[in-house]
N, C-alpha and C positions, 0 to 999 in steps of 0.2 A: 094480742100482745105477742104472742108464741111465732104468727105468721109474718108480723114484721121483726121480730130478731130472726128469722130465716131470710127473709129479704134485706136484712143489714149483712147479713151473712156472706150472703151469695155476693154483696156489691164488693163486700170488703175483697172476700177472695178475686173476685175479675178486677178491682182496683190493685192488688198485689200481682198476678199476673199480666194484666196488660196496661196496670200504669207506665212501665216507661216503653214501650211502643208507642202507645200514645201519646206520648209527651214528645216523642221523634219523630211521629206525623204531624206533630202540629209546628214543630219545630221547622222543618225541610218541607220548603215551597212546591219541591215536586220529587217525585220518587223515582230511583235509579234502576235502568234496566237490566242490569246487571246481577244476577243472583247469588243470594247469598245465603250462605249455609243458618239451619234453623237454631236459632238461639235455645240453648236447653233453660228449661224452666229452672229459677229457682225456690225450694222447697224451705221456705222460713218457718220456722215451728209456729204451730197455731198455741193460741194464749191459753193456760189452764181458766180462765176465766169464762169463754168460753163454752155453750150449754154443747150436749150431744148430739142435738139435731142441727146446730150451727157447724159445730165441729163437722158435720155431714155433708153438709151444702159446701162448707169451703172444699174439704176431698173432693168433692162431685164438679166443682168447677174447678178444680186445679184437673184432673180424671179428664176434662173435656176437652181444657184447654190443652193437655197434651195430645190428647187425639187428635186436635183440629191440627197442632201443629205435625204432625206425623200424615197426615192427607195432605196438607200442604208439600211438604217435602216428596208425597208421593207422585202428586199432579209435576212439581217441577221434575222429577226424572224425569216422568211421562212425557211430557213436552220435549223435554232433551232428547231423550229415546228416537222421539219419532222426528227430530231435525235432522238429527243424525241420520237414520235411516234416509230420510227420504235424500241427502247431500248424498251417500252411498249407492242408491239408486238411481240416480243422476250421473254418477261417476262412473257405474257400469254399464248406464245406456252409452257414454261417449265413448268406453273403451269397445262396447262390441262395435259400434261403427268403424274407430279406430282399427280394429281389429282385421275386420270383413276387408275394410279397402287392402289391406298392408300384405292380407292375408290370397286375394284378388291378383293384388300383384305379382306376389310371390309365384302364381301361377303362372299368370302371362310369362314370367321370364322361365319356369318350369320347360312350359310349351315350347318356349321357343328353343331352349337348350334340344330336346328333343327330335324338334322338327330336325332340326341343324343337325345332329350325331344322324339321324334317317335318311336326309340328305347325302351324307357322307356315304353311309352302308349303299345306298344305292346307287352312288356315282361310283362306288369299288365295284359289285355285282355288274353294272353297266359293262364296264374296264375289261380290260383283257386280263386280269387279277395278277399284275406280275410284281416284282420285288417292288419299284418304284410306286407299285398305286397303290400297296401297302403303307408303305411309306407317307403318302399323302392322304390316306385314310384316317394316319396314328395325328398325321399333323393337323388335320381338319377339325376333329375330337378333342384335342388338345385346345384347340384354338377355342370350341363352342365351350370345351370347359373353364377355359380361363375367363370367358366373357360372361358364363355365366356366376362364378365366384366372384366376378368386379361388379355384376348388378344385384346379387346379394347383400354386397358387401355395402355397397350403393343405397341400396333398400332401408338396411340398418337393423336395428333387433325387433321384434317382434313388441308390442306395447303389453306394459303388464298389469296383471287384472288388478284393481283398486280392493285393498283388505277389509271384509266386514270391520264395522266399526264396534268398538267397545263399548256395551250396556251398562250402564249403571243398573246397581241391581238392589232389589230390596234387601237388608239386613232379615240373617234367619230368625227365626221367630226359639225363644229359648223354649223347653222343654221340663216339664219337671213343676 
């Protein structure tokens, strides 16, 4: 007698807690991918009627069935967590390539500014170094620097790195 009032117990409690889920899975033909935040239990007073070890089993599945729903909610961060990461990790492999080329280029037109000013110093030292090849020394320099401030410019800005994403994070656990 004692072990089926604990098993009326127990059905009554999981009939309180997941009667209407259940009645919203049998209702909805198919279930939406979409997540949603975990429905907090609620905590109807159990009947003084009621024996102490029934009183028991109903805590003990109400006690379970919030744990389950707390794993639940843990696995769904989990999953988000690591979509995120891994769209962030994706995002950082295209910017270092973006990066390398942009950063590549940057060089070549470097080099070439340089070549171009070395060119100049050398066609001055060549020269018979008088007022005028000065003069076309400062113009050559000028000229390699302006070309290369239009292929910077040209270039455009350097790509910026994609920001870690925001974790969801467990609630701290209370103290005391």
């Amino acid at each position: 007698m004692k072990l089926s009032k604990s098993i009326a117990g127990i059905a009554l409690a999981s009939s309180l807690v997941l009667g209407p889920s259940i009645a919203a899975i049998a209702e909805t033909p198919a279930p939406t991918p979409v997540p949603t935040p975990v429905p907090t239990l609620s905590v109807e007073p159990i009947s003084k009627k009621v024996g102490k070890k029934e009183r028991k089993a109903i805590l003990d599945a109400r006690k379970s069935a919030a744990e389950l729903a707390k794993k639940a909610d843990r696995m769904a961060r989990s999953v988000a967590n690591k979509e995120a990461i891994a769209a962030w990790q994706e995002a950082v492999k295209a910017w270092e390539t973006a990066n390398a080329d942009a950063l590549a280029a940057l060089k070549v037109i470097r080099d070439a500014y340089k070549a171009t000013c070395q060119a100049a110093d050398a066609a001055y030292e060549a020269s018979a170094k008088t007022k005028d090849d000065v003069l076309v020394k400062k113009q050559a320099k000028a000229a390699a620097l302006a070309a290369y401030k239009d292929a910077v410019t040209a270039l455009g800005p350097l790509p910026a790195k994609p920001a870690k994403p925001e974790l969801s994070k467990p609630k701290p656990k209370k103290k005391g």
